[in-house]
C-alpha positions as a printed NumPy array, in Angstrom:
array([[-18.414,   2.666,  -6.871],
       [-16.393,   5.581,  -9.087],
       [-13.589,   7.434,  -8.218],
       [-14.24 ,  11.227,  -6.122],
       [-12.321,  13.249,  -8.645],
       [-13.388,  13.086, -12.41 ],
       [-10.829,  12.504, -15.428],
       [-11.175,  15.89 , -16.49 ],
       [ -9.383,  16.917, -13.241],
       [ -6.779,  19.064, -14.179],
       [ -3.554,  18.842, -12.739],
       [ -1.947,  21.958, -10.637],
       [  1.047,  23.469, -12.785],
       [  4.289,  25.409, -12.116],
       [  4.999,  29.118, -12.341],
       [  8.345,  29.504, -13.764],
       [ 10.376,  31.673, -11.407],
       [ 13.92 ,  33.201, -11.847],
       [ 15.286,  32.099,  -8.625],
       [ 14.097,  28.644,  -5.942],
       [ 11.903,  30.187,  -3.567],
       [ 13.168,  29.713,   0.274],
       [ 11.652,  28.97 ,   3.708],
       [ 10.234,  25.728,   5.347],
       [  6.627,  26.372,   3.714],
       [  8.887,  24.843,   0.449],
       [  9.328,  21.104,  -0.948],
       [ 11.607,  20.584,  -3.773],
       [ 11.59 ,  17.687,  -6.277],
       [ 13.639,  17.375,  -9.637],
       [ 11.851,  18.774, -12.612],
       [ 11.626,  15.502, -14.922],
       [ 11.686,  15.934, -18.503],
       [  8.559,  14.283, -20.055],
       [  4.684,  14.337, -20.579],
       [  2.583,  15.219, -17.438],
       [  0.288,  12.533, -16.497],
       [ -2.402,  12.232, -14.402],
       [ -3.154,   7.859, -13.624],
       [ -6.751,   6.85 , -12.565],
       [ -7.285,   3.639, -11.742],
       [-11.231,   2.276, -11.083],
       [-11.41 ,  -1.561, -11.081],
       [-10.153,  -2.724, -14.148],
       [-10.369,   0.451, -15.95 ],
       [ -7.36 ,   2.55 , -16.166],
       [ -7.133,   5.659, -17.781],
       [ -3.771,   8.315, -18.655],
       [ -4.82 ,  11.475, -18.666],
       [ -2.323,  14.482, -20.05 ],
       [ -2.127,  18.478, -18.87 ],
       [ -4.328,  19.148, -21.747],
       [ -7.033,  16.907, -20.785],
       [ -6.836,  14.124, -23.841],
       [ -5.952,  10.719, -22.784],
       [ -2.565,   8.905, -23.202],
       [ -3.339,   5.473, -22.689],
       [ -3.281,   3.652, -26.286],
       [  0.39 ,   5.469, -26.756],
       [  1.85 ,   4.059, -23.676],
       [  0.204,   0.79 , -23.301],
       [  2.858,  -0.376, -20.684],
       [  2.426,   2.126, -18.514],
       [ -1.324,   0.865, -18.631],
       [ -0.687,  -2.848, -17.637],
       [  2.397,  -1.278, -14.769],
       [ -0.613,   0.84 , -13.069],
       [ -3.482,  -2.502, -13.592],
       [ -0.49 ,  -4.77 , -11.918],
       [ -0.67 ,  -2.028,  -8.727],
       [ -2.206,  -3.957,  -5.635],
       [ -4.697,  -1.578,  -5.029],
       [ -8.626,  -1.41 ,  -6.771],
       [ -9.405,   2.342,  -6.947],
       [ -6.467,   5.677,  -6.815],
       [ -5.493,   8.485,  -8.961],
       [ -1.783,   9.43 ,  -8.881],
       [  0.087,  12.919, -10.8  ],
       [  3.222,  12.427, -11.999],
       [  5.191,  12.589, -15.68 ],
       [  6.098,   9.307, -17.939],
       [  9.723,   9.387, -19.437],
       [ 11.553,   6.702, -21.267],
       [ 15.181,   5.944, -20.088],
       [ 18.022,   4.776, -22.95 ],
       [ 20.929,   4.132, -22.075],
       [ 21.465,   6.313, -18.738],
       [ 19.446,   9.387, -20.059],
       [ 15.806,  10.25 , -20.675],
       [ 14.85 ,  10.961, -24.705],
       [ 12.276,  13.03 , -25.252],
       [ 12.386,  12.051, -28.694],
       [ 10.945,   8.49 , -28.16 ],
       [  8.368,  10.277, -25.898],
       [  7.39 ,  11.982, -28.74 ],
       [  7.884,   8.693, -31.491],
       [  4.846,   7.121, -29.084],
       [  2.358,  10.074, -30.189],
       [  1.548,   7.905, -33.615],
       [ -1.896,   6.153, -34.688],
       [ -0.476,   2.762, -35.774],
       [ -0.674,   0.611, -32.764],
       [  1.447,  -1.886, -34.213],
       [  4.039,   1.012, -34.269],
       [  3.526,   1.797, -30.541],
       [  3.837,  -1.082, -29.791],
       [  7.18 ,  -2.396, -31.129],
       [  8.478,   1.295, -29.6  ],
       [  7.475,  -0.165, -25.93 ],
       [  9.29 ,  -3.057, -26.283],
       [ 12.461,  -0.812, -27.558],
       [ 11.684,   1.126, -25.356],
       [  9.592,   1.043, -22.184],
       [  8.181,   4.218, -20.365],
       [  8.26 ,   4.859, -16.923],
       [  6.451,   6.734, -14.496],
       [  7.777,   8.783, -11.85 ],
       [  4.661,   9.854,  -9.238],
       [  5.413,  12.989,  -6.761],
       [  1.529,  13.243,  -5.766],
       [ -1.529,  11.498,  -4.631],
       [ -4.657,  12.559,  -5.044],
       [ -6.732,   9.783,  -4.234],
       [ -5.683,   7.284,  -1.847],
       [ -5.624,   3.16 ,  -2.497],
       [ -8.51 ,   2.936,  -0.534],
       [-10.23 ,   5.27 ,  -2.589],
       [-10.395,   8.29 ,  -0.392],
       [ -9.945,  11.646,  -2.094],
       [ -6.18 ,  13.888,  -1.082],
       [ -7.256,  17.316,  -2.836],
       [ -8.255,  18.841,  -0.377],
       [ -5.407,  18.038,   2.195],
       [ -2.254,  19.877,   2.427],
       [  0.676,  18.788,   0.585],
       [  2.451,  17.772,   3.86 ],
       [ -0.139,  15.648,   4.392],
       [ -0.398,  13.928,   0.885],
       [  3.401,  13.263,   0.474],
       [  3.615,  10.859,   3.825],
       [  0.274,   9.052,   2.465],
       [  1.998,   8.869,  -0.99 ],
       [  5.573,   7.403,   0.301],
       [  3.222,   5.065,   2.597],
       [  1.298,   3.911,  -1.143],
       [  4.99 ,   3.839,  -2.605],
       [  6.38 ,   1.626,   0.162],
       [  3.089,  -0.837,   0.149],
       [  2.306,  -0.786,  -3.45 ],
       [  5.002,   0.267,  -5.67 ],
       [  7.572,  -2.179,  -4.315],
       [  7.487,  -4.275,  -6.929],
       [  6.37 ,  -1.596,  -9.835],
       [  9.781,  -1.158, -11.348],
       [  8.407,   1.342, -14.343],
       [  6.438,   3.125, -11.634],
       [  8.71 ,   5.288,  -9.379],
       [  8.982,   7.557,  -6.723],
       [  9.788,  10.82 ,  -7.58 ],
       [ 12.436,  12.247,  -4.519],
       [ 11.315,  15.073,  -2.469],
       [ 13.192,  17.424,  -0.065],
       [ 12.754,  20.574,   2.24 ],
       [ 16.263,  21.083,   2.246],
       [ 17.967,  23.446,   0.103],
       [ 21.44 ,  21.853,   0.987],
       [ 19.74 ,  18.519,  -0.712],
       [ 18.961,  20.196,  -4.216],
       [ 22.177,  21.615,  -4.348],
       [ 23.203,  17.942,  -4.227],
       [ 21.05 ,  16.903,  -6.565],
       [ 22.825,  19.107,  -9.169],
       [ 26.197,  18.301,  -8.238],
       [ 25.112,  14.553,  -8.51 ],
       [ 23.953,  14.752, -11.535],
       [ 24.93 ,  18.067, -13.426],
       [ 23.298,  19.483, -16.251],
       [ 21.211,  16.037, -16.542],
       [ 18.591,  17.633, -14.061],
       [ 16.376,  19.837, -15.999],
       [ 15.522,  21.767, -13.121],
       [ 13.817,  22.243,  -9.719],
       [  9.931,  22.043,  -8.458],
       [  9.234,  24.173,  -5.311],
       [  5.424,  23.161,  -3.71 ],
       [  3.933,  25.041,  -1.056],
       [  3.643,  22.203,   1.413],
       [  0.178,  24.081,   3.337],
       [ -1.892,  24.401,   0.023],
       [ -4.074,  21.451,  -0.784],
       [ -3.441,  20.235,  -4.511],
       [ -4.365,  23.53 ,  -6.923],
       [ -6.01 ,  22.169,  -9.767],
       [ -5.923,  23.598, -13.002],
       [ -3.547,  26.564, -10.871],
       [ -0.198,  28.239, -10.588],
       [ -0.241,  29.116,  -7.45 ],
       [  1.286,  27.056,  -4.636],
       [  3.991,  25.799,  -7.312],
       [  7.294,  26.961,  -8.903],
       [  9.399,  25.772, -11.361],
       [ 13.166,  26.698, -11.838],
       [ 15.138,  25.853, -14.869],
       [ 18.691,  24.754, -15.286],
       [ 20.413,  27.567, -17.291],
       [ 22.146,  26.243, -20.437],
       [ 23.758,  28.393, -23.102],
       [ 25.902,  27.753, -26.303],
       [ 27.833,  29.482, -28.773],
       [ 26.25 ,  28.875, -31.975],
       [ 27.691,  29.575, -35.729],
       [ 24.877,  31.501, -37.68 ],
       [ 24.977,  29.298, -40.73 ],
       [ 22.136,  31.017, -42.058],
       [ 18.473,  32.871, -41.952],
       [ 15.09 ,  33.158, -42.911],
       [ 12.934,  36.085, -44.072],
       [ 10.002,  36.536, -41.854],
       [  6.759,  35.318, -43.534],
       [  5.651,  38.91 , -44.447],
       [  8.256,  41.143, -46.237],
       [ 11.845,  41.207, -46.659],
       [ 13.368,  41.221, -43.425],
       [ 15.213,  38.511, -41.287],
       [ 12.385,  36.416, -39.4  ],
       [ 15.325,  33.978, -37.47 ],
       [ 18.812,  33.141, -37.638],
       [ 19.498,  29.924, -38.167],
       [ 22.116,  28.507, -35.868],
       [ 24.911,  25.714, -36.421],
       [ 27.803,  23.376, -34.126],
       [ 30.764,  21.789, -35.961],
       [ 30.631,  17.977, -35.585],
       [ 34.122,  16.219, -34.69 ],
       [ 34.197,  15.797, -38.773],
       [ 34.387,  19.354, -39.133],
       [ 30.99 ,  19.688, -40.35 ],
       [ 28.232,  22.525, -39.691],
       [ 25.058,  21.367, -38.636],
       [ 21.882,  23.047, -38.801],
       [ 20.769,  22.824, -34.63 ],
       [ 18.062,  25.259, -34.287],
       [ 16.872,  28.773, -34.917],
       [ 17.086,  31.844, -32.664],
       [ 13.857,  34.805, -33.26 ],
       [ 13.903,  36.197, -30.244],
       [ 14.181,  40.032, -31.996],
       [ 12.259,  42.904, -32.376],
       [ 10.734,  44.744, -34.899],
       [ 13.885,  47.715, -34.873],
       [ 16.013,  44.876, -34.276],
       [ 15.402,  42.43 , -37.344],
       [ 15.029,  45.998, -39.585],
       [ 19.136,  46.892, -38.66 ],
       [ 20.051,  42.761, -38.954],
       [ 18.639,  42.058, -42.17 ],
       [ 21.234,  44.48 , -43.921],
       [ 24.176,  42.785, -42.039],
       [ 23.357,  39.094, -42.981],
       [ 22.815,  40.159, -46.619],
       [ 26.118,  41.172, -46.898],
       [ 27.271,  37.771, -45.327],
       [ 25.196,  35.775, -48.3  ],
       [ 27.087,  33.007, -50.025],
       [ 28.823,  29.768, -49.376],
       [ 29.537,  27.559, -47.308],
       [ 26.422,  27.822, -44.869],
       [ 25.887,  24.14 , -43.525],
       [ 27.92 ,  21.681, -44.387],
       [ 26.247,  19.01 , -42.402],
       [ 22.98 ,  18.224, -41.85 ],
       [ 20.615,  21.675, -43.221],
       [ 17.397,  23.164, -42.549],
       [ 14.534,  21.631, -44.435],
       [ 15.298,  18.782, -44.12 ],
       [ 11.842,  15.697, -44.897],
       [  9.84 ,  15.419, -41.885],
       [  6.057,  15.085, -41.625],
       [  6.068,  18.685, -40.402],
       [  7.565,  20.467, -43.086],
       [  5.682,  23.405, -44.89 ],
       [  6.406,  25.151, -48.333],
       [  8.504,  27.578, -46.576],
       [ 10.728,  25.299, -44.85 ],
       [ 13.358,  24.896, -47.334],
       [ 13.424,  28.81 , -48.069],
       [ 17.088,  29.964, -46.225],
       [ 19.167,  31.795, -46.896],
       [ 23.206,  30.323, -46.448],
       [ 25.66 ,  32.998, -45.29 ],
       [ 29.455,  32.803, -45.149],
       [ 30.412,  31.181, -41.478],
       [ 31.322,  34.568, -39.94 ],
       [ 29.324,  35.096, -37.337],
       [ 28.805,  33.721, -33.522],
       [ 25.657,  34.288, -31.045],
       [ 25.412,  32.831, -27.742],
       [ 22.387,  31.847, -27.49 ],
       [ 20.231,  29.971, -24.154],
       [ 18.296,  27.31 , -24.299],
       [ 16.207,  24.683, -22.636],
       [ 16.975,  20.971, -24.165],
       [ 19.517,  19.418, -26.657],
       [ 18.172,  16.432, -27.924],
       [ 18.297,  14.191, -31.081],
       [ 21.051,  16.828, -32.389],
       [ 19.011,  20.323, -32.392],
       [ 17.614,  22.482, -29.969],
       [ 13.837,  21.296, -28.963],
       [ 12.684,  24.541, -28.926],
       [ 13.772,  28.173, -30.024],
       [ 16.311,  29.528, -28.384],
       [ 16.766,  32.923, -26.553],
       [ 19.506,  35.248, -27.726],
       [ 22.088,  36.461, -24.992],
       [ 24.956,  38.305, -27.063],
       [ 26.88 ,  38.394, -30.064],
       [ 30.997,  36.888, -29.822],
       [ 32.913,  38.636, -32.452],
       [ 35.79 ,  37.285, -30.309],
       [ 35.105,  33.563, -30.778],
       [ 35.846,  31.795, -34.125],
       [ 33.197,  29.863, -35.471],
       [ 35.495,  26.782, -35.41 ],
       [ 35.42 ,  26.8  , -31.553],
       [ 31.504,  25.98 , -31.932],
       [ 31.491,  22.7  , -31.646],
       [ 28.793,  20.04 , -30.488],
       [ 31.078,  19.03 , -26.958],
       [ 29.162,  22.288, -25.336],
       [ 25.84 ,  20.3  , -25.683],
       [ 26.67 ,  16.86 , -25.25 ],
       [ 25.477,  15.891, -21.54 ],
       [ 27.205,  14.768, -18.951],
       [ 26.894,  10.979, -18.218],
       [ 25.462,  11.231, -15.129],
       [ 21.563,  10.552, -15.018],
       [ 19.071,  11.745, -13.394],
       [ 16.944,   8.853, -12.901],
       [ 19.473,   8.274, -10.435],
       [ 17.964,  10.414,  -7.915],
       [ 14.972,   7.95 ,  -8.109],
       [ 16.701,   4.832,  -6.081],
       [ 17.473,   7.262,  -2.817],
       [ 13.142,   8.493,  -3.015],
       [ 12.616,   4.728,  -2.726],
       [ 15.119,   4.014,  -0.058],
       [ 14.42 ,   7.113,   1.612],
       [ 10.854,   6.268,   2.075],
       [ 11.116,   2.568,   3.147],
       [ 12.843,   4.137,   6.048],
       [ 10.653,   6.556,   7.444],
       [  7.545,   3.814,   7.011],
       [ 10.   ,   1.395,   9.244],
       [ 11.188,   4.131,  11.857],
       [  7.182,   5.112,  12.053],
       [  6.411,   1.318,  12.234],
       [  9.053,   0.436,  14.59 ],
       [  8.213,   3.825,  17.074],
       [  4.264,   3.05 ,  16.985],
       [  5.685,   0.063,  18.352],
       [  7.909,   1.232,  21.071],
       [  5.262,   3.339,  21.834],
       [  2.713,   0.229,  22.669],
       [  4.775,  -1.577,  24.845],
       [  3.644,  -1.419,  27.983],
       [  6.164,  -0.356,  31.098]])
């Protein structure tokens, strides 16, 4: 006996949208911050497949052995592994797993074990295919496979789930800027795989005022390619954070002028750009340091290991602001996490299964 769905079945993804979408037709869950993972479990065979299609098992062994412990032969759950420390999630040791030493894996899971937080099921523990149902339908049968089978998973959670507006505004005054944002899922569709319809995704807005410690010529020519952006660290250092090329062509031709002017010392004082790492090119060391004169606010996605994950989008220039008020307090995140919206899914759905048990019940008893 195999499973209905094959491992190449690609998972339904989010269109990211400016605003949540409203109406009853909605469910909202927390956006988690980690690598997408479809779980299929056959017998003893378990396999982790990512959003791109290539497998993720031999990185995150103890997921693995969490989804062979699951009382149940044959189902295929969606949802995204994260690794807590402390009381947030680091994407950095998500991405410290990605390495071809097992050994090295290894010794990360017992630092630090993953977890995975489900919000869909797509084949049922009796081995029934979900696809095609509606997403109404699939979330009850999910919380029933949560309650039944997950009880005693404790790296394999329920991911919360609301139709309630009134709840996700909760959610982000619970836990502040540590949710990284908001699914919306039409709750009529049956699961769109390998689709952006049916699904939404809205981010949590996060902008800082950055020092512009420097730049880089763009690879062709001799005009600015990025700015290269800095905080002050409670030394009173300037550290390199991230880079900001969101510019166009007219843009970068009137900038590149301006920074010149601004070349010289100190630039970063801190931690620079260029710095070893198994990704660094020939060009990576060639910036240019400027005198700390300027500020951009700048928005961004994720703050993590001290830099910004990914590039960040330019907002506005602060000639108002002095660059000593840039400091690395407007990144650090609150101590609220958001894993803590996980224990409430859980409760939450051990109650319905009772109050459904207890009415079938009610319901038999003759008059």
């Amino acid at each position: 006996m195999s499973l209905p769905i094959p491992r190449s079945y690609a998972p339904m993804e989010a269109l990211q949208v400016g605003e949540l979408p409203l109406g009853e037709q909605w469910q909202y869950e927390p956006k988690w911050d980690g690598f997408r993972c479809i779980a299929f479990r056959d017998g003893g065979k378990v396999d982790l497949m990512s959003k791109s299609g290539k497998p993720l098992g031999r990185y995150f062994p103890d997921i693995v052995e969490a989804v062979k412990a699951i009382d149940a032969e044959r189902f295929v759950i969606d949802g995204e592994i994260v690794i807590p420390v402390g009381k947030l999630l680091s994407f950095d040791e998500l991405l410290l797993r990605i390495h071809p030493a097992a050994s090295r894996v290894k010794m990360l899971a017992e630092a630090h074990p993953a977890m995975l937080i489900v919000f869909d099921l797509l084949v049922d523990g009796e081995g029934a295919s979900l696809v095609k149902k509606p997403l109404s339908e699939r979330r009850v049968a999910l919380e029933s496979f949560a309650v039944k089978k997950l009880a005693g998973a404790g790296v394999i959670r329920l991911s919360p789930a609301t139709t309630l507006e009134k709840t996700v505004k909760r959610w982000y005054a619970s836990v502040g800027s540590a949710l990284d944002g908001v699914i919306a899922k039409r709750r009529d569709l049956p699961y769109q795989t390998g689709e952006r319809t049916g699904m939404q995704k809205l981010k949590q807005k996060r902008t800082a005022d950055c020092v512009v410690g420097g730049f880089r010529y763009a690879s062709k020519g001799r005009s600015m390619g990025s700015l290269l952006l800095g905080l002050y660290d409670e030394s009173g250092l300037l550290n390199h954070v991230g880079f900001c090329s969101a510019f166009s062509v007219a843009e970068r031709k009137e900038l590149t002028p301006k920074l010149e002017a601004l070349k010289g010392a100190p630039g970063f004082t801190g931690q620079a750009p260029g710095g070893p790492s198994r990704w660094s090119t020939e060009r990576t060391g060639e910036w240019v340091p400027l005198r700390t004169k300027l500020v951009v606010e700048v928005e961004y996605d994720h703050f993590t290991g001290g830099r910004f994950r990914h590039g960040t989008g330019f907002l506005r220039w602060r000639p108002e602001k002095a660059p000593k008020q840039c400091t690395m307090k407007q990144v650090e995140r609150e101590a609220s996490s958001s894993l803590l919206l996980l224990g409430a899914a859980t409760r939450s759905a051990g109650k319905k299964k009772t109050g459904s048990t207890a009415k079938k019940r009610t319901s038999q008893r003759k008059p």
